[in-house]
Residue, then its C-alpha position, 0 to 999 in steps of 0.5 A: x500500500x503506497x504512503x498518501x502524498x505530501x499535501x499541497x502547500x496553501x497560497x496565501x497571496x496575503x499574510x498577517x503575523x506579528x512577533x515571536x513570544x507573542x503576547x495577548x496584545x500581538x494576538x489581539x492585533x492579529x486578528x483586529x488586522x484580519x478584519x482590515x484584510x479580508x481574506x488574509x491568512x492569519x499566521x500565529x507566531x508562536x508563544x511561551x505565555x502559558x495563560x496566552x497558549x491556553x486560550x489561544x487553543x481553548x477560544x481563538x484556534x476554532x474562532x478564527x483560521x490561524x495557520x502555521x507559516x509551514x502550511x503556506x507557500x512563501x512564493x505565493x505571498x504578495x502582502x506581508x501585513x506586520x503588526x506589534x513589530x517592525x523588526x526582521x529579526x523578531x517575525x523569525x517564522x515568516x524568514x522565507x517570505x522576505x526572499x520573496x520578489x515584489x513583497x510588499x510590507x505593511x506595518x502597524x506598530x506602537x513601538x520607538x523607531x529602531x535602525x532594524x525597522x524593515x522598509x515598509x509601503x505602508x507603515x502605520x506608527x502611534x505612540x499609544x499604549x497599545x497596537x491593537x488600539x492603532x488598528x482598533x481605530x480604522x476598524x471605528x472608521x469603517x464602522x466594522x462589525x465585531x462579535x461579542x467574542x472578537x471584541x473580548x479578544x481584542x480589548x484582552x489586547x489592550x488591557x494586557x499592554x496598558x496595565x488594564x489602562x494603567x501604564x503611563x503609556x495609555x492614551x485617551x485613543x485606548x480608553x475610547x477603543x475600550x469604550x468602543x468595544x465594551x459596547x459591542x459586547x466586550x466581557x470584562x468578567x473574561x478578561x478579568x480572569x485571564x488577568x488575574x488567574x491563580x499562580x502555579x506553583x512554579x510561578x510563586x517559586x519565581x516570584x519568591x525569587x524575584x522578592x528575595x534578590x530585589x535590589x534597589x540601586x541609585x543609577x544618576x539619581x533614579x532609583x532602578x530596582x533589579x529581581x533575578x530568578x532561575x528556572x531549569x525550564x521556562x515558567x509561564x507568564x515570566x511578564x505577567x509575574x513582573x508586573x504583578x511584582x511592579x504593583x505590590x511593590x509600588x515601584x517605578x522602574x523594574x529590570x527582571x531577569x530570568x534564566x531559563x532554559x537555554x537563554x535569559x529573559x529580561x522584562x523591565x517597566x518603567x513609570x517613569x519618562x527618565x528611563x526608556x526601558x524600551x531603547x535599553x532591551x533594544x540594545x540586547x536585542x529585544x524590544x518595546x516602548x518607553x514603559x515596558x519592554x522585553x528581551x530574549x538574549x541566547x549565549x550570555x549568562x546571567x551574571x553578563x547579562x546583569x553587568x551589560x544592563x548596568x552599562x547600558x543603565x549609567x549611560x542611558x539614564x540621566x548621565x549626570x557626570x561627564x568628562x568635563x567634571x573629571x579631567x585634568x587640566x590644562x593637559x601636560x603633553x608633548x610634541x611628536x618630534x620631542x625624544x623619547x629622553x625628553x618624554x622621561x624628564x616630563x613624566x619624572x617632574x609632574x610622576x605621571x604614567x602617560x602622556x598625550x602627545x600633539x603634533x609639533x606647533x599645534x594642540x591636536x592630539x596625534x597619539x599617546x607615550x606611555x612611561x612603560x614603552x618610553x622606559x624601554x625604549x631608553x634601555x635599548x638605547x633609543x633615548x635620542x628617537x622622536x616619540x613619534x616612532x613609539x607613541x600609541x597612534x590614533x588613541x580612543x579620544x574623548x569630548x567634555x560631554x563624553x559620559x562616565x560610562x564611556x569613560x570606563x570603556x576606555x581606561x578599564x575596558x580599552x586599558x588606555x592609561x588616559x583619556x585625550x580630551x579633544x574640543x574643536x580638534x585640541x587637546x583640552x584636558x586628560x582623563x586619568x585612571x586617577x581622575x576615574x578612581x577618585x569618581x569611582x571610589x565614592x559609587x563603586x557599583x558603577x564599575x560592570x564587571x565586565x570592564x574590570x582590567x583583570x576579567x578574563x575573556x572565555x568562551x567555551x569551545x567544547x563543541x569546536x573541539x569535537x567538531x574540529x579534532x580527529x578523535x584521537x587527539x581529543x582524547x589526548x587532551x581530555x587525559x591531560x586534563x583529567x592528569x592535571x586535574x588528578x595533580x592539582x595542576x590547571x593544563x592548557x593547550x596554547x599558541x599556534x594549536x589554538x590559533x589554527x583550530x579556531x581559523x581551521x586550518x591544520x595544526x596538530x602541534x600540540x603545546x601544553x602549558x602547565x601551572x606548577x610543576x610541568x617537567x614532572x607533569x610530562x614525566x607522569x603523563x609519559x609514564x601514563x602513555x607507556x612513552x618516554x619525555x626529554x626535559x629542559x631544566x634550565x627552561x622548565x621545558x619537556x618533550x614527550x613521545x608517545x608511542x604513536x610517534x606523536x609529539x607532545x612539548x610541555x612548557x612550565x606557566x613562566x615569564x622570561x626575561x633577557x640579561x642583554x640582546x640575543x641572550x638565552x632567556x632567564x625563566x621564572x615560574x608564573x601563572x597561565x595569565x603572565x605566560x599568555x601576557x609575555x607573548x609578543x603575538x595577540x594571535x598567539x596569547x591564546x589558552x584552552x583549559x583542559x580540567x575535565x569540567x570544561x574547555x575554555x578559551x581564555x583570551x586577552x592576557x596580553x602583554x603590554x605593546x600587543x593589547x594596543x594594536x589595531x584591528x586586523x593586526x597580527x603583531x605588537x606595534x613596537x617591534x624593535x621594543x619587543x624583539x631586541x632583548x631577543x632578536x631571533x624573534x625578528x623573523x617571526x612577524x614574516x612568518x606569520x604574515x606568510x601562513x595567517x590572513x593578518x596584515x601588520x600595521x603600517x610603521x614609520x619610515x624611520x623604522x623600517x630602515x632602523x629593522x636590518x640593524x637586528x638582522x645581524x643580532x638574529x643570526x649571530x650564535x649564541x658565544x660569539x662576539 
């Protein structure tokens, strides 16, 4: 017996839709649109909203032919009706459609402008409380014919998203559609209970967690109060538990955060105009109007959604403290043509760690020295060298009405010992790190996490590993890290491993980088293996072999310095973070750890000159600062330049023919003169 073919995908030359995550009022809008577009098919998006779900199956699934976009051809549709939103990004469902040739798009909408907004023929957009009252008020126009039942539906719409007509956002155009539909026959007794049904028990465990992690902070003189609450699964009616929160504790403005299930959901209200909750979600992806809003943010923990909420808080929120009541001046700097000596001789006399620097016979700032580059520099003999050669180029600049949030950004995010601030293309004055403690130290929760100099930046890249890895040689890694883990030691795959694993290029060089004792870790992991190891005392180095001819080089976490030029190398032991932070090489400061629990990359543990360099850039931007000490390394910058798809910033002329000067220090042997 054949199997009954596939059923004919319908037409469906006009199609209405509103956001994914639907809530009533996006329904309601839906369906109010329907009746402006006869013969519409009518696509429901999708929601969590566990009240939402159950009437949608119970009341509106037999009152109204909704459809799933999967039934429909997306050839066939010539007429894109959007309604609650105005975003590609949140109609996921309908993505085909777009493709589509001579689609037209009409929107209807009571959300703010967003740069996301598709192009639209005919785009209809109020600032009231809710959509379905925007289009509530052609249907008055035309004088349409509404049941009993379709009235309820659509003014469940506008009470959920006015607050039943309490939200700041209501307008007078709400209260006369409610007017309006509530004469045709709108129960309220209806509406009233899906309102205010009972909790579940799930819910109250959400709520008791959104009340006992309340917090209330002084963001810029507005009290802003932000409610976390986790769940392994996600918990219906997320919204509807804030804003029954909002009321019984008569607050003004509410952030809540919700972990759940495989991403984070933020919900905030606002009643007041001086915080646009709906401009703040929209930064995390979400969206909505000034006094509610929402966002949906997959592959960024609580705890990274928490800090970048307080950004974006203290630099949307009546950002009182500006560049101008920070800085310093009139600003101390120097010309580009002074030496490097005369650089010193400043910062000596006024103990400053920094310097802006301008262009000779002007005040525009053209770069910043800073006293680490310029010491070295006067170590190596390059006292008398314009500051030009060395000073970081085109640093991050400020103006005075700069806000403090993007100040922070700068010296603790960027790690830029100062800030230039620039008015009329001159340097006026500096921001220091100084300048930014002493704010600082009297509103310490200013400071997001995220922007601390010492947080690491990881990324878990199990699945890259899997993916990318022959099986043999993951394996490998997970028995290092299992090992460490048995000694009490963190192991890390480095370098080049790292690079090419995430560029995808073949590389099965495997270097491992152990805290503590790496000889006697490459002993131990030998012996495991049934292979045998060499060790390099003086370097704190091994290499082992295993059976299968596979090579294995074993490093101890140190830092190296050097006694004088082309000198071996002095080691020290150290930590992952100081190992990373000597390489001369950004590209190269790369970590996985290998503990059983989890394979992270760290990144961002630099060493000083590589953390300033531009983007794209594959080496430090003082080459002769960073391979003097060991001028064998003046070959590297070739190398990666032939092999990785990095360019190397471009260096003043004077540089480039001070280079060969290293050429006979790199080939010259170790004992010879």
């Amino acid at each position: 017996m054949s199997s009954p073919s596939k059923p004919d995908l319908l037409v469906a030359p006009t199609i209405i839709t509103g956001h994914a995550n639907a809530d009533f009022d996006c329904l309601a809008a839906i369906i109010a649109a329907g009746k402006l577009y006869p013969g519409a098919t009518l696509i429901f998006p999708g929601s969590q909203e566990k009240n939402l779900r159950h009437f949608f199956i119970q009341s509106a699934t037999y009152m109204f032919n909704f459809k799933n976009f999967k039934e429909i051809d997306p050839d066939s549709v010539r007429t894109l009706v959007m309604v609650d939103t105005r975003q590609r990004s949140r109609v996921p469902h309908i993505e085909p459609v777009f493709d589509t040739p001579g689609l037209v798009i009409h929107c209807y909408d009571h959300h703010p402008d967003t740069d996301e907004d598709v192009a639209a023929e005919t785009s209809v957009v109020k600032n009231w409380g809710s959509t379905t009252a925007i289009l509530m008020a052609e249907i008055m126009e035309r004088d349409l014919t509404l049941t009993p039942d379709e009235a309820t539906i659509l003014g469940l719409g506008m009470y959920e998203d006015t607050g039943s007509f309490t939200f700041a956002s209501t307008t007078e155009h709400d209260l006369a559609a409610a007017a309006w539909l509530r004469a045709r026959g709108m129960d309220v007794g209806v509406i009233a209970d899906l309102m205010t049904r009972e909790l579940s028990s799930e819910q109250i465990t959400i709520m008791s967690q959104l009340i006992e992690t309340a917090q209330t902070h002084d963001i810029n003189g507005v009290e802003v109060v932000i409610a976390e609450a986790t769940s392994d699964q996600y918990i219906g009616d997320f919204a509807l538990l804030v804003h029954k929160f909002l009321d019984m504790e008569n607050l003004r403005v509410l952030f809540a955060i919700g972990l759940m299930n495989d991403r984070v959901h933020l919900v905030a209200r606002s009643r007041t105009p001086d915080v646009d909750v709906g401009k703040i979600c929209a930064s995390l992806g979400g969206g909505g109007h000034p006094y509610a809003a929402s966002a949906s943010i997959k592959n960024m923990t609580l705890t990274q959604v928490r800090e970048e909420l307080f950004g974006l808080l203290y630099s949307q929120i009546n950002p009182q403290v500006h560049a101008r009541q920070l800085m310093s001046k009139p600003a101390v700097s120097i010309e580009d043509t002074a030496t490097m000596r005369r650089a010193e001789e400043i910062m000596t006399r006024y103990g400053l760690k920094a310097l802006p620097v301008v262009a000779k016979g002007s005040r525009r700032c053209v770069g910043v020295i800073e006293h680490d580059i310029m010491d070295k520099a006067i170590n190596h003999g390059l006292g008398e060298v314009p500051v030009g050669d060395y000073m970081i180029r085109d640093p991050a600049v400020i103006t005075p009405d700069t806000d403090l949030y993007a100040v922070m950004e700068i010296i603790l995010g960027r790690r830029q010992r100062l800030a230039p601030v620039v008015e009329d293309g001159k340097l006026t004055g500096v921001v220091t790190r100084t300048d930014l403690v002493n704010t600082l130290v009297k509103e310490p929760a200013r400071i997001p996490e995220a922007l601390l100099p010492e947080r690491k930046k990881e990324r878990n890249i199990g699945g890259i590993l899997r993916e990318r890895l022959p099986k043999k040689l993951l394996e490998l890694l997970q028995k290092a890290g299992a090992l460490g883990h048995e000694r009490g030691q963190a192991v890390y795959v480095v370098g080049g491993f790292v690079r090419d694993l995430l560029l995808k290029l073949p590389n099965f060089d495997v270097d491992l980088v152990v805290e503590g004792d790496g000889i006697a870790f490459a002993a131990e992991m030998a012996r495991v293996y049934g292979g045998r190891y060499k060790a390099h005392p003086k370097f704190k180095t091994a290499v082992i072999i295993l059976p299968d001819g596979q090579r294995v080089d074993v490093a101890t976490a140190r830092l190296e310095y050097y006694e004088y030029p082309a000198a071996l190398p002095t080691v020290e032991l150290s930590s992952i973070k100081m190992d990373l932070y000597r390489r001369d090489f950004t590209v190269n400061a790369l970590a996985v750890h290998l503990s059983p629990d989890r394979f992270r990359r760290s990144g961002g543990f630099l060493r000083c000159p590589a953390r300033h360099q531009g983007p794209g850039a594959a080496g430090a931007p003082f080459p002769e600062l960073c391979r003097r000490p060991d001028p064998h390394r003046a070959g590297h910058p070739l190398q990666r330049a032939l092999r990785l798809p990095y360019r190397r910033p471009d260096r003043p002329a004077d540089q480039k023919r001070r280079a060969p000067q290293l050429l006979p220090q790199a080939v010259r042997f170790p004992g010879h003169a």
